[in-house]
C-alpha positions as CSV (number, residue, x, y, z in Angstrom):
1,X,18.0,-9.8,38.1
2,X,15.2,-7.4,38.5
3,X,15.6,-5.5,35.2
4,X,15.8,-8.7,33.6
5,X,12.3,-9.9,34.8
6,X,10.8,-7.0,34.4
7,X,11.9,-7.0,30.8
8,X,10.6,-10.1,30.1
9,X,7.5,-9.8,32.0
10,X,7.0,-6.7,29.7
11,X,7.6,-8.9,26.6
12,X,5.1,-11.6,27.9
13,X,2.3,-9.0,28.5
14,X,2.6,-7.4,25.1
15,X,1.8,-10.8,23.2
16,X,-1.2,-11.7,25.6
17,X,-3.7,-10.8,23.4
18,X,-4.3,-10.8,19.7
19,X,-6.8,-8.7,19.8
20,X,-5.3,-5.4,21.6
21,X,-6.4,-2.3,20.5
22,X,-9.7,-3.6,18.8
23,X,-13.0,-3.1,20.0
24,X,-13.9,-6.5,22.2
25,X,-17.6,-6.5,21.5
26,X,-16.9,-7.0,17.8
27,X,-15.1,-9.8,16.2
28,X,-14.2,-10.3,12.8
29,X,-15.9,-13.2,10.9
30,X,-13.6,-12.7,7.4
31,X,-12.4,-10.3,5.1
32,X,-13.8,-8.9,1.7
33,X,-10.8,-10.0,-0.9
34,X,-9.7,-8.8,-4.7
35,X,-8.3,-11.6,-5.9
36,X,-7.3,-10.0,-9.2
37,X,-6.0,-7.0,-7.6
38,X,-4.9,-8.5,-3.8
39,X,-6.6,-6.2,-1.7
40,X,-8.4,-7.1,1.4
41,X,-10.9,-5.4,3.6
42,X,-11.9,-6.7,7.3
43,X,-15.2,-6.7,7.4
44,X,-15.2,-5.0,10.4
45,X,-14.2,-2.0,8.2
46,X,-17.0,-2.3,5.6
47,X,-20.4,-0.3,6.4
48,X,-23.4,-2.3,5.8
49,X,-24.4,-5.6,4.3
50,X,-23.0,-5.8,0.9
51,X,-19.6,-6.6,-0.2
52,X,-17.4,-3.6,-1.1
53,X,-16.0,-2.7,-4.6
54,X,-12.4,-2.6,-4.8
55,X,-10.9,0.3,-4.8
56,X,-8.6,-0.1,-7.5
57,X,-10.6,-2.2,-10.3
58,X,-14.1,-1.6,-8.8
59,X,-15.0,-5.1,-9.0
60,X,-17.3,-6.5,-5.9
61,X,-14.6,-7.9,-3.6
62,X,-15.2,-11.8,-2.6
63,X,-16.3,-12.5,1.3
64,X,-13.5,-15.3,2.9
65,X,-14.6,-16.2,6.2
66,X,-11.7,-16.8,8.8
67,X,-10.8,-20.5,9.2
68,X,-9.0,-20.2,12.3
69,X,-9.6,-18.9,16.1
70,X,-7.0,-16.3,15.9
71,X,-9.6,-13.4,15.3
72,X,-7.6,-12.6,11.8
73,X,-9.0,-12.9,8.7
74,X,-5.8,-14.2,7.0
């Protein structure tokens, strides 16, 4: 049984956290949206204060804060 264990305990540790891989003294707050195109920035990804232009119509996305506690913008 200990390959078993060890594969789930493997499984169980990769879905800890939903914020792996990002920097932890940052958290996003929203996302920068298109809504005539459908494109979305984090605004972790935008430099400054003022909303991006999309990149395919070059219309000044929309800021959508994040509703819930997950840390995605979604």
């Amino acid at each position: 049984m200990g390959v078993l264990t060890t594969v789930k305990e493997m499984f169980a540790a990769s879905t800890q956290n939903p914020n792996r891989g990002e920097d932890p003294t940052r958290e996003s707050e929203g996302a920068y949206w298109c809504h005539d195109c459908g494109e979305r920035v984090l605004d972790l990804d935008v430099d400054g204060d003022d909303a991006p232009e999309c990149s395919s119509c070059g219309e000044e996305m929309t800021f959508e804060r994040s509703v819930g506690s997950t840390g995605c913008a979604c």
